[in-house]
C-alpha positions in Angstrom: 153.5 135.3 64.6 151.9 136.2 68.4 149.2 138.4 68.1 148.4 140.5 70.4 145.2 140.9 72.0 144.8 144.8 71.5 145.3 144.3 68.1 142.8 141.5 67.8 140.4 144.2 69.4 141.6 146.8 67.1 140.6 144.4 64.3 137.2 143.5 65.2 136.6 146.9 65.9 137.5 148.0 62.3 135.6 145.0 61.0 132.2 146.1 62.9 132.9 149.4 61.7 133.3 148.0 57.4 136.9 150.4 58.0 138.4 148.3 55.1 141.6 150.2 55.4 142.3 150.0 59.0 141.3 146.4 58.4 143.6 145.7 55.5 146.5 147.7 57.5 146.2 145.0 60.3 146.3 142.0 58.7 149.4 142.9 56.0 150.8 143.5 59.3 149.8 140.2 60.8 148.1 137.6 58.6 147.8 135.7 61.9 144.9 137.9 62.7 143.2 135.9 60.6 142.4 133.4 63.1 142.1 135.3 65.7 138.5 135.1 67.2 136.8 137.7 68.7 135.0 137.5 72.5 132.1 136.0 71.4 134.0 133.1 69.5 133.1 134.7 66.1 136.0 135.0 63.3 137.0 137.9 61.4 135.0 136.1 58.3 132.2 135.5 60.7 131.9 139.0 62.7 131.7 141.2 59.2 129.3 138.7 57.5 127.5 139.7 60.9 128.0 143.4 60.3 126.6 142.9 56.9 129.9 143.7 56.0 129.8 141.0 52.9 132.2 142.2 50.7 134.7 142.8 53.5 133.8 139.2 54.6 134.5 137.8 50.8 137.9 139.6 50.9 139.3 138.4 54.0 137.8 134.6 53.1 139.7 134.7 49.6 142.7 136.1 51.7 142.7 133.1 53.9 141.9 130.7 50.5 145.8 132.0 50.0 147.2 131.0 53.4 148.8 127.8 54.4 146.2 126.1 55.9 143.4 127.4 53.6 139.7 128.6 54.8 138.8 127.0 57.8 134.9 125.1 57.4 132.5 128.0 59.4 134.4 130.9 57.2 133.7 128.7 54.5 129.5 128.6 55.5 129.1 132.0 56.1 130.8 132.9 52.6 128.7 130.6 50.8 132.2 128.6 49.4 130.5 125.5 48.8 133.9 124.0 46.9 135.8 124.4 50.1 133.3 122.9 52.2 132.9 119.8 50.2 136.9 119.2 49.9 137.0 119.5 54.1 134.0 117.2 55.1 135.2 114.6 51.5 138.8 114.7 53.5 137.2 114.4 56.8 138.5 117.4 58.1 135.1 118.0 59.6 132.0 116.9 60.4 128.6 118.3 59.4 127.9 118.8 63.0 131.1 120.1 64.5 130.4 123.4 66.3 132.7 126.4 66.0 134.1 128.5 69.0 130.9 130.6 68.6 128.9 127.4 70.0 127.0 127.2 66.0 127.6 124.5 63.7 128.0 125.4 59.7 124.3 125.3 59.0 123.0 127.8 61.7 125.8 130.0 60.0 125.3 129.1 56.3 121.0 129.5 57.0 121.9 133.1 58.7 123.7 134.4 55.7 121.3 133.3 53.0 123.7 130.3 51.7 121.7 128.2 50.2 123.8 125.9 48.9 126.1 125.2 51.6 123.0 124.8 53.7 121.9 122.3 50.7 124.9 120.2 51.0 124.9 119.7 54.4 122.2 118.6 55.1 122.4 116.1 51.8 125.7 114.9 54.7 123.3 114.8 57.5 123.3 117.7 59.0 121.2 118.1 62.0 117.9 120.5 61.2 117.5 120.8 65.0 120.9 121.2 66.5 120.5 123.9 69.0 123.4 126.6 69.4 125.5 126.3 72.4 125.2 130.4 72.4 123.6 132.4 74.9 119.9 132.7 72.9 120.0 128.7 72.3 118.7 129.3 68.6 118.3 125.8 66.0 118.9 127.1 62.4 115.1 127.4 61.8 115.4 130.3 64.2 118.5 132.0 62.3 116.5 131.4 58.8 113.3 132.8 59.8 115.3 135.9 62.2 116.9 136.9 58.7 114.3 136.9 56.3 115.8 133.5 54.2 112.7 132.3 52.8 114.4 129.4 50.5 116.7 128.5 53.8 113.6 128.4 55.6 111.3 126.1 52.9 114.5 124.1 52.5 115.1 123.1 56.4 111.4 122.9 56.9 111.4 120.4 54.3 114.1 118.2 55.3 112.7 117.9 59.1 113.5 120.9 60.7 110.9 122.0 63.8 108.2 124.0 63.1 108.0 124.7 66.8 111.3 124.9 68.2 112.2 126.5 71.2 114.4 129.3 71.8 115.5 131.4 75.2 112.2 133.2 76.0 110.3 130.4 75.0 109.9 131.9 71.2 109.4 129.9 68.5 110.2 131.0 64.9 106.7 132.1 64.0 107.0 134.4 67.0 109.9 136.2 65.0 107.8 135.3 61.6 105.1 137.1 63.2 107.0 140.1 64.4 108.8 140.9 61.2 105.2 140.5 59.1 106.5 137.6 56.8 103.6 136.7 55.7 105.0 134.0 53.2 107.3 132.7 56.3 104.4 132.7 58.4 102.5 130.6 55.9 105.5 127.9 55.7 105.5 127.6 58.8 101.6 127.4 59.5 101.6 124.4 57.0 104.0 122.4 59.1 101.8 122.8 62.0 103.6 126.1 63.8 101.2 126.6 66.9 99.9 130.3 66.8 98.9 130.2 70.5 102.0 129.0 71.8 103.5 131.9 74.4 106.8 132.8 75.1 108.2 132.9 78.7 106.8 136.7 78.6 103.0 135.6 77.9 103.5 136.7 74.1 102.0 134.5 71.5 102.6 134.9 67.4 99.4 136.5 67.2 100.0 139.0 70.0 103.2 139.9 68.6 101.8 140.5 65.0 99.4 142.8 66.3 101.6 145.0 68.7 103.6 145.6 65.5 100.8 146.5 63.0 99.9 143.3 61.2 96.4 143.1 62.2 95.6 141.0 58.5 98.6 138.3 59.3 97.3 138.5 63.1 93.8 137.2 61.7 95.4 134.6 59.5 97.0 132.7 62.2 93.8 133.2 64.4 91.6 131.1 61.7 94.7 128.4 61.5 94.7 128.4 65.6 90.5 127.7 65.4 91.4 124.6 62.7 93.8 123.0 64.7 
């Protein structure tokens, strides 16, 4: 079935929205909205898991479990179906490294949505701790972990080689989004892998400035007295 584009915007309109109706409406009236992908590159799955839409995501994953071709590998990551992904990459329909049209392999997506262990599995494949997104921001899956609060992602990749100081656009690093969001347990993880405190973004900012300007003046002085034992 075509599908035309005003109804792929239409769709990704009502996902961003979580309007499950006008969502449902669209696709019983062309399933082939299902692949459609939105201007950024993200799926349907993909853009309401981004919405925090996560029901909404689960339903149109199962949906597409029911099609011919079955769920694709990144729906798959960012719903957390760990069965799926292990049938593709045993049948070598993908590769732990394979990027999606958003520019993000599976484990920047399966670290941003808390999936454990999808994340789990593929790195047990191989999976490439450090693989930098081909997306505007230029994030490495630390960086979508730390962003979102994912504590276990974040141990997990930390442990299994991923960069403590990584490099985004703007020069941050995850502790300066640690830092910024108070994580205090994140910060720690990420001190004991030898984050540097002092390191400034493009801006000037380091971790420490930025956990001041929001009000953690106690984190703040934790990562000064890591900085002076470095």
């Amino acid at each position: 079935m075509i599908v035309n584009p005003a109804a792929t915007a239409a769709l990704f309109e009502a996902i961003r929205k979580g309007n499950d109706l006008a969502v449902d409406t669209a696709v019983a009236v062309n399933e082939g909205l299902l692949r459609t992908h939105d201007e950024a590159g993200l799926s349907p799955v993909v853009a309401a898991a981004n919405a925090s839409q996560t029901r909404l995501a689960e339903r149109l994953a199962a949906r597409l479990m029911k099609s011919v071709d079955g769920l694709g590998f990144f729906d798959a990551a960012a719903v957390g179906n760990v069965s799926a992904m292990r049938n593709l990459l045993t049948a070598d329909l993908a590769d732990v490294d394979d990027r999606g049209p958003d520019g993000c392999t599976a484990l920047h997506l399966a670290v941003r949505f808390g999936q454990m262990e999808v994340a789990r599995l593929l790195l047990g494949r191989g999976a490439d701790p450090n693989a930098v997104s081909l997306t505007d921001d230029r994030v490495t899956p630390l960086h979508g972990a730390v962003t979102t609060k994912h504590r276990d992602t974040t141990a997990l990749l930390l442990a299994l080689g991923a960069s403590p100081n990584s490099v985004q656009k703007g020069g941050w690093t995850p502790l300066h989004a640690a830092a910024r969001n108070g994580d205090e347990a994140i910060v720690d993880m990420l001190l004991l892998r030898g984050a540097d405190p002092t390191r400034a973004s493009n801006d000037g900012h380091t971790a420490i400035d930025l956990a001041e300007q929001n009000g953690f003046g106690a984190l703040a002085s934790v990562m000064r007295l890591a900085a002076a034992k470095r």
